[in-house]
N, C-alpha and C positions, 0 to 999 in steps of 0.2 A: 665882453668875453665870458663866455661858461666856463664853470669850475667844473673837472673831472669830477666824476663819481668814484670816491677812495674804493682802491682795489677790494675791501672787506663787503662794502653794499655789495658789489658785484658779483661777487661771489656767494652772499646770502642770495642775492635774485636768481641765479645763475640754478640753487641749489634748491629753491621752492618753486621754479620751473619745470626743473626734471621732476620732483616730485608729482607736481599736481600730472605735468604728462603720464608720467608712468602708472598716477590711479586711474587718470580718465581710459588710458589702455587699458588697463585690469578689469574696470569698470567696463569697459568696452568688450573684453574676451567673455568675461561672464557670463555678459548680455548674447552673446551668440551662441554660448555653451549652451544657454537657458533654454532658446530659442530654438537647438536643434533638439533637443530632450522632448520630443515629441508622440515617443513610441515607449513601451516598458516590455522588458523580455523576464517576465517568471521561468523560474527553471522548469516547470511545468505545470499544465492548461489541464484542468480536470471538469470535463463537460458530466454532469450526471442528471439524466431522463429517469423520473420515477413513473411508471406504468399506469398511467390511469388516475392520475391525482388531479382532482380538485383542488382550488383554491382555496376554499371552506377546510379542507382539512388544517392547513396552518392556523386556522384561528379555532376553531372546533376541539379541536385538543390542543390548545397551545398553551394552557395549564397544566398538562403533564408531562410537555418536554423536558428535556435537561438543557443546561446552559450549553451546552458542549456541540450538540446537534442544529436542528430546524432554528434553533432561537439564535445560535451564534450568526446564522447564514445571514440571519433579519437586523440583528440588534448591533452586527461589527461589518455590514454588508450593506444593500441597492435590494429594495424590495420594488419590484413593478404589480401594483397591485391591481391592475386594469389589463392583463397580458391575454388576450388571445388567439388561436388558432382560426384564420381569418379563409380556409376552406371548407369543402365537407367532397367526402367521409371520414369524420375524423377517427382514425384508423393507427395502430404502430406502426405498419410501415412507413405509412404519408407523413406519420409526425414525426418519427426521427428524422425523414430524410429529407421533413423540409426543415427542421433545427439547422442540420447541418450542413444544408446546401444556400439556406436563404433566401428561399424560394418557396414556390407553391407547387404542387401536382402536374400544374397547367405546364408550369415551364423542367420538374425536375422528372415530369413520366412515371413517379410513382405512386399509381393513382389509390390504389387500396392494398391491399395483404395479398390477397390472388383477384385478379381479373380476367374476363375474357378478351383475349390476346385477338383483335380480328383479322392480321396475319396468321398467325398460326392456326384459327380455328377452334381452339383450344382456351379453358381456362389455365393462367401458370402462375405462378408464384413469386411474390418481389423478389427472392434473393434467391431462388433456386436458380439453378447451371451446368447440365448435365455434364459437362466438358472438363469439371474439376473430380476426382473425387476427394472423399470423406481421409481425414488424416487422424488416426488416431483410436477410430472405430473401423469397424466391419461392416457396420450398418450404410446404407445409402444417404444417413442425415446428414453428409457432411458435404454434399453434393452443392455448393452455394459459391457464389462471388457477387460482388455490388453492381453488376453490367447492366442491368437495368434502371440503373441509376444515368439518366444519361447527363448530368454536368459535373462538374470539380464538389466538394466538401470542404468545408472550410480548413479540416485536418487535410487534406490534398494540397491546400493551397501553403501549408506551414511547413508539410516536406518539400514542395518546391522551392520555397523563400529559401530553406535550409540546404537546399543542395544535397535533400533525401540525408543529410546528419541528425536533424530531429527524429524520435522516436515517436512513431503514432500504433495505437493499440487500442482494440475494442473487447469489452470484456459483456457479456449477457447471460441470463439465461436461456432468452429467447436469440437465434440465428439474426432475424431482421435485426433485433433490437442490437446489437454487436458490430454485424454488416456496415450496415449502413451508417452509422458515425464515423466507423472506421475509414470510409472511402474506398478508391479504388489504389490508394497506395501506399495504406495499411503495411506495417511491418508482421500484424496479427491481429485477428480476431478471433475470439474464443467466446464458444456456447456450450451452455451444459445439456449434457445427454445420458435422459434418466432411464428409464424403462428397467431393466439387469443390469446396467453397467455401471451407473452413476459417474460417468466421466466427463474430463471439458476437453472440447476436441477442438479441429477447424477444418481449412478445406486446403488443397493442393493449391487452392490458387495463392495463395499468400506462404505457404511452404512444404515442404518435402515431409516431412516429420515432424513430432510436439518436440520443443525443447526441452532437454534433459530436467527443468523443475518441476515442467508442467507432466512430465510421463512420470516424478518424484511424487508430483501431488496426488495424480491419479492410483497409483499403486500403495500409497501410505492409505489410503481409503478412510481419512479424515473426516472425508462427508457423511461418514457413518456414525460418528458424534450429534445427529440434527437426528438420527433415528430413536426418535424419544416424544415423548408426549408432550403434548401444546398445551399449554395450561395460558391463563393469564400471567402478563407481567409483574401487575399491581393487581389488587384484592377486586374482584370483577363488581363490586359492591361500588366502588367510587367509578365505573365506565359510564357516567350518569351523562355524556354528550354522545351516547348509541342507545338504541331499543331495546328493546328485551332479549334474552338470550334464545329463548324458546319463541320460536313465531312461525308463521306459514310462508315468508318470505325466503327463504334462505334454501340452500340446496342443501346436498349433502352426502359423504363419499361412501361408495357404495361398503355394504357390511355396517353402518351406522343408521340406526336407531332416530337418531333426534339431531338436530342441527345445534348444537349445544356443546359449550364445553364440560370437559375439556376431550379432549379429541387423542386417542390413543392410534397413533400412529405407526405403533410398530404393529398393532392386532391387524391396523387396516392393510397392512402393505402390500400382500399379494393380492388384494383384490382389488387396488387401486394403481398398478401396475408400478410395484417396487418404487424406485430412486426416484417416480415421477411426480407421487406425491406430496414433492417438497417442496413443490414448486407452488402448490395452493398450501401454504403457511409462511408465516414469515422468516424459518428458520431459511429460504428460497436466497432471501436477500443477505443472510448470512452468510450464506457460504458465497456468494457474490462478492460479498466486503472482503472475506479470508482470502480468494482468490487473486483481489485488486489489491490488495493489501500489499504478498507476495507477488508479484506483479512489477510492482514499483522499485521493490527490492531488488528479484532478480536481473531483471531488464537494467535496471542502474536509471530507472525514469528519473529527470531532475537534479541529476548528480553535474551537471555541467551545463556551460554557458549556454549551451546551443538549446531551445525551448522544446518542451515535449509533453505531447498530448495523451492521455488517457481518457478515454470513452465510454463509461458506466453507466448502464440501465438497469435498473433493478425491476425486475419483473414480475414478481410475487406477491407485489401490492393489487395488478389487474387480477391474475387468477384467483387471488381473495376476492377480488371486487366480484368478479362476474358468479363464484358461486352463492357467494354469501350477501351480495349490495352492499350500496356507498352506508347505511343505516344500523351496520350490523358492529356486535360486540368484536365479533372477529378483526372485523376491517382498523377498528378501533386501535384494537391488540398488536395489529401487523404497522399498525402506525405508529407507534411509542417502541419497537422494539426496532423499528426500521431509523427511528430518531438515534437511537441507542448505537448500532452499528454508523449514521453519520459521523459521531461523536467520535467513534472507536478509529475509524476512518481518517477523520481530520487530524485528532492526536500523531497517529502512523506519519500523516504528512509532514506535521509540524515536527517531529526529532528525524527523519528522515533527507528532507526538502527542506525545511526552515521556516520558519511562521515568518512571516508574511513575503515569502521567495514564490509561493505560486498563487495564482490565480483559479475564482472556483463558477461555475455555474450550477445551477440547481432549476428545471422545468421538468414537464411533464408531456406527454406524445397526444394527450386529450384528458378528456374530463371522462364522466360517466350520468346516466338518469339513476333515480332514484327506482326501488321497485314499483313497475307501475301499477300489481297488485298493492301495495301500502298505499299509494297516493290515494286509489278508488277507496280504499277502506276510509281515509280523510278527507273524502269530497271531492278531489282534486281531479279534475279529466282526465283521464290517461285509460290505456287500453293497452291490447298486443292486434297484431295486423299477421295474415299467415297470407305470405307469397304465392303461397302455392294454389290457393285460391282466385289471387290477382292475375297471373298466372294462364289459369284457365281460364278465366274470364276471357283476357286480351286475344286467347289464341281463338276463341270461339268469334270473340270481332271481326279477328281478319278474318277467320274463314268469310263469314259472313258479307264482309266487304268486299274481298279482296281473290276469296275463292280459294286462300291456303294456310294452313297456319306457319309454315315455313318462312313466311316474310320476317316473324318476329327470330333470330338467331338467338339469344339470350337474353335474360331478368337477372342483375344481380346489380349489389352494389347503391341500388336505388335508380336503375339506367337501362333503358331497354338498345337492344342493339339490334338492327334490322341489318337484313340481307341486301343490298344495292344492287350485286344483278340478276336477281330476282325480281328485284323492282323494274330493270332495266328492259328484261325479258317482258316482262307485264304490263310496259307501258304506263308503269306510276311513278308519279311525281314524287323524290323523297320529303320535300319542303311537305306535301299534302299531307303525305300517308303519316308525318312527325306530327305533324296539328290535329289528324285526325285521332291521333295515338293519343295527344296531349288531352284531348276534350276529354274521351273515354275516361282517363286515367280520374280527370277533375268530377267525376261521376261517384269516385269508390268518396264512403265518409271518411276514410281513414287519411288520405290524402290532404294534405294542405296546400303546396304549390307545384305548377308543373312547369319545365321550360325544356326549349325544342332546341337543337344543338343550331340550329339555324338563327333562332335567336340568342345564341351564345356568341354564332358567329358576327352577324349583322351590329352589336350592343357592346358597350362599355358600360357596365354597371362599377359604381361605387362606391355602395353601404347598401344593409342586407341581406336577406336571404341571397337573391340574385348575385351579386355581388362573391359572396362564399361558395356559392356555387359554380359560379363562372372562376374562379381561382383554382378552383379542383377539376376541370374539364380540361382534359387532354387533348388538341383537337386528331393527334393522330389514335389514340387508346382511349379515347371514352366511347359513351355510348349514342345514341338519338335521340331519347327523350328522356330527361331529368328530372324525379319528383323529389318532392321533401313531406314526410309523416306528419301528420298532425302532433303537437308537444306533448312531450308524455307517452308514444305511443310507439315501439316498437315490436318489430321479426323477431322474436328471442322466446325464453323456456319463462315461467310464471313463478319462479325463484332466482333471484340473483340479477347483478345489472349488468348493462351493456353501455353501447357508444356507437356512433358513428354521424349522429346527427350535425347540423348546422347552428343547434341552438345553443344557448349560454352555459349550460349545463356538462354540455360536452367540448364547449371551445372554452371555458374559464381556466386556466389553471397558472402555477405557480413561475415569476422567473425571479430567481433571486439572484445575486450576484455578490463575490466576496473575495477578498485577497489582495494581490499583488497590483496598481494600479484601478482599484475599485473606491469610487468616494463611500461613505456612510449615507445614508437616507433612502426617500421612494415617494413614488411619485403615484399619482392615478390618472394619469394621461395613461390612453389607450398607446401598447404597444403589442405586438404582434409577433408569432414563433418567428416569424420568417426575417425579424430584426437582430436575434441574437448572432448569426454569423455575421455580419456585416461589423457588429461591435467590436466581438473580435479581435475580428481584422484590424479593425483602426485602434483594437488597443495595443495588437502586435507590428504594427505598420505594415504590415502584410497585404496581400491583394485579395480585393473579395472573391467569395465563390464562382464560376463562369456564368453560372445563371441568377445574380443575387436580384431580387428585386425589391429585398425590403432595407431598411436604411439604420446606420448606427443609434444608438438608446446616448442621445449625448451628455443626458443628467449623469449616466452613471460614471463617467470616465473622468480620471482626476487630472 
């Protein structure tokens, strides 16, 4: 016969049952809470494109940054130290809008700054649209919308998640640079328009009128604080990672003397067309900061659950670049004062938004060459190439060949565009007349490779030239036959740098990442512009761009 278990056992058993149940549930809810915590929502997404940077710049002067700026981005952030622009011509239009569409040319249509349109006939402009006008000026600059843009942006894709409750906004100097992060369903973008006016405007297609801060800012005539002399930040005696201040490199604004500082800018004004001049210093990217700044403020960016984007290019860093080169004291100058406004910048976020409630990007639209007058003076092969030359040549070919120079419709871009029923009329073969065009071209010394849109069509390239090339070929907006310069060797003036090649120099630049859902470290595994949308995305749980083809950066996401 078994002895009952006294009521007391049964009751302890009774009572470390329910317990252990109830942890392994708790245990268990956890575990699913854990599991869906799969997305992070910053109160707002601060993408920022600096114009024209190099890689090299972040270590080049990374001595004189402050804690606050470039160094926090690196040292509290996701450094990808291997990130390129994986098409050509790398260009500000093509590299903001493949940032933010996640894509390339091939698939987002925006193949350079202006091209020739072979529907229209016509060379047009990435963000021009005659069908809006200008809001805020008189002038026709405000004539823009992103319609040539033809897929979603990753800030498209966050208003739609949001049910258009997010806030998206694009702030530039430059129109494209603005435009195009913004997407096509921007609540605003705003560009500055210097010439007499010195104001930040936009276009009808995103509203009827500025809002009341922004007609505030305008008319306070703030920007007239930056109308002051450029001097050095720091003592131009320790700029010892730039050249010399005096050189034959460097351009220089008209009514000036010497390429040198310091640079009196209110003597140059009228003769460098007033408010526009500010744009080649880096007082450019200040008043950028001031604008974003109040921006965030007005608009209430970040103040609530629902995530909101802001879209900052700072532009001022290229037009330094291109009068002065990547080598000059200036460019130097405009880099430690541009660290200076991140700093100023980030602060605003953090008592604003909350340190660590958003999330940061920091890249660049391309790289730049070096002047390729300094490289020759150091041995190094480089040259300049005049189109106009090339040009002539080609059309004297067809005559030659083909009996018209008319076959050839335009040279630009690096891309010749032929006429097809011209061709069709004359009984030439386009495959022929593209091969025949290719040979030619491989004839000039200046040239290094050439490819026929026929074997863009026919070919999967990739890694390479080809490769980057075939990523930037549009097959309804490019051209027929595609060269690439020899290195070192650009179309440009024999002071100041340019860009647009397929080489290192121009596709090397910065992506850093930092904030809200961002791990600490960096990798040098190649990653590529066309991967930051996609990231994103997947850090916001959101859906990628419509045309994304590059893939999330998964080191960086915590």
């Amino acid at each position: 016969m078994k002895k009952k278990m006294p009521n007391y056992l049964l009751i302890l058993c009774l009572i470390i049952y329910s317990s252990n149940s109830l942890s392994a549930q708790k245990k268990s809810k956890n575990k699913i809470e854990e599991s869906t915590d799969f997305y992070v929502s910053p109160k707002l997404v601060i993408g920022i494109v600096v114009d024209q940077m190099r890689y090299d710049y972040l270590t080049r002067f990374w001595n004189h940054y402050s804690k606050g700026g470039f160094k926090r981005l690196v040292e509290e952030g996701f450094d990808c130290k291997n990130n390129h622009f994986n098409y050509a011509p790398t260009y500000t239009g093509p590299g903001h809008a493949s940032i933010y569409t996640g894509t390339t040319p091939s698939t987002h249509g925006v193949i350079s700054n202006n091209w020739y349109d072979k529907e229209l006939n016509k060379v047009v402009y990435c963000a021009s649209d005659t069908s809006y006008e200008s809001v805020g000026t008189s002038s026709d600059v405000g004539q823009m919308s992103p319609h040539r843009m033809t897929v979603t942006t990753i800030t498209d894709e966050l208003r739609l998640h949001t049910q258009m409750k997010g806030k998206t906004i694009g702030i530039s100097l430059k129109d494209r640079g603005a435009i195009l992060p913004a997407g096509h369903t921007a609540n605003a973008a705003y560009w500055f328009h210097g010439e007499n006016e010195g104001k930040w405007i936009s276009s009808s297609f995103y509203m009827d009128a500025l809002p009341e801060w922004v007609k505030n800012y305008n008319t306070s005539k703030k920007v007239d604080t930056y109308k002051k002399v450029w001097t050095t930040l720091k003592p131009i005696n320790t700029y010892l990672e730039s050249g010399s201040d005096v050189n034959a490199y460097e351009g220089i604004f008209m009514g000036e003397k010497l390429a040198s500082f310091p640079h009196d800018i209110p003597s140059l004004w009228e003769d460098n067309k007033q408010y526009d001049i500010l744009k080649t210093t880096p007082y450019g990217n200040s008043l950028t900061t001031d604008f974003s700044i109040l921006a965030v403020e007005k608009e209430g960016l970040g103040q609530d659950a629902t995530t909101d984007f802001l879209a900052i290019s700072f532009s001022s860093t290229d037009y330094v670049g291109h009068k002065y080169g990547v080598n000059s004291k200036e460019i130097q100058d405009t880099y430690l004062r541009l660290d200076k406004d991140l700093e100023r910048l980030f602060t605003n976020l953090d008592a604003k938004v909350g340190k660590g409630e958003y999330t940061v990007f920091l890249t660049a639209d391309h790289g730049a060459v070096d002047v390729p007058a300094y490289l020759k003076d150091k041995k190094i092969p480089a040259g300049y190439v005049s189109f106009d030359e090339i040009k002539k040549e080609l059309n004297e070919f067809s005559k030659f060949n083909y009996g018209t120079e008319d076959i050839i419709i335009n040279v630009s871009n690096n891309q010749i565009f032929l006429d097809y029923d011209l061709m069709l009329n004359l009984e030439l073969k386009p495959k022929e007349v593209q091969e025949a065009l290719a040979h030619k071209l491989l004839s000039f010394n200046v040239i290094d490779k050439v490819y026929t849109a026929y074997q863009l069509w026919q070919n999967e390239y990739t890694h390479g030239i080809p490769y980057i090339l075939q990523n930037g070929y549009n097959l309804k907006r490019s051209g027929d036959v595609l060269f690439a310069l020899k290195p070192n060797f650009i179309s440009y003036g024999k002071t100041g740098s340019t860009h647009g090649s397929a080489l290192t120099y121009d596709t090397h630049v910065p992506l850093l990442f930092f904030g809200k859902g961002i791990k600490k470290g960096n990798t040098v595994e190649r990653t590529e512009a066309s991967d930051i949308a996609p990231t994103i995305a997947t850090l916001l749980g959101i859906a990628n761009p419509s045309g994304t083809t590059g893939k999330p950066i998964e080191d960086i996401l915590e």
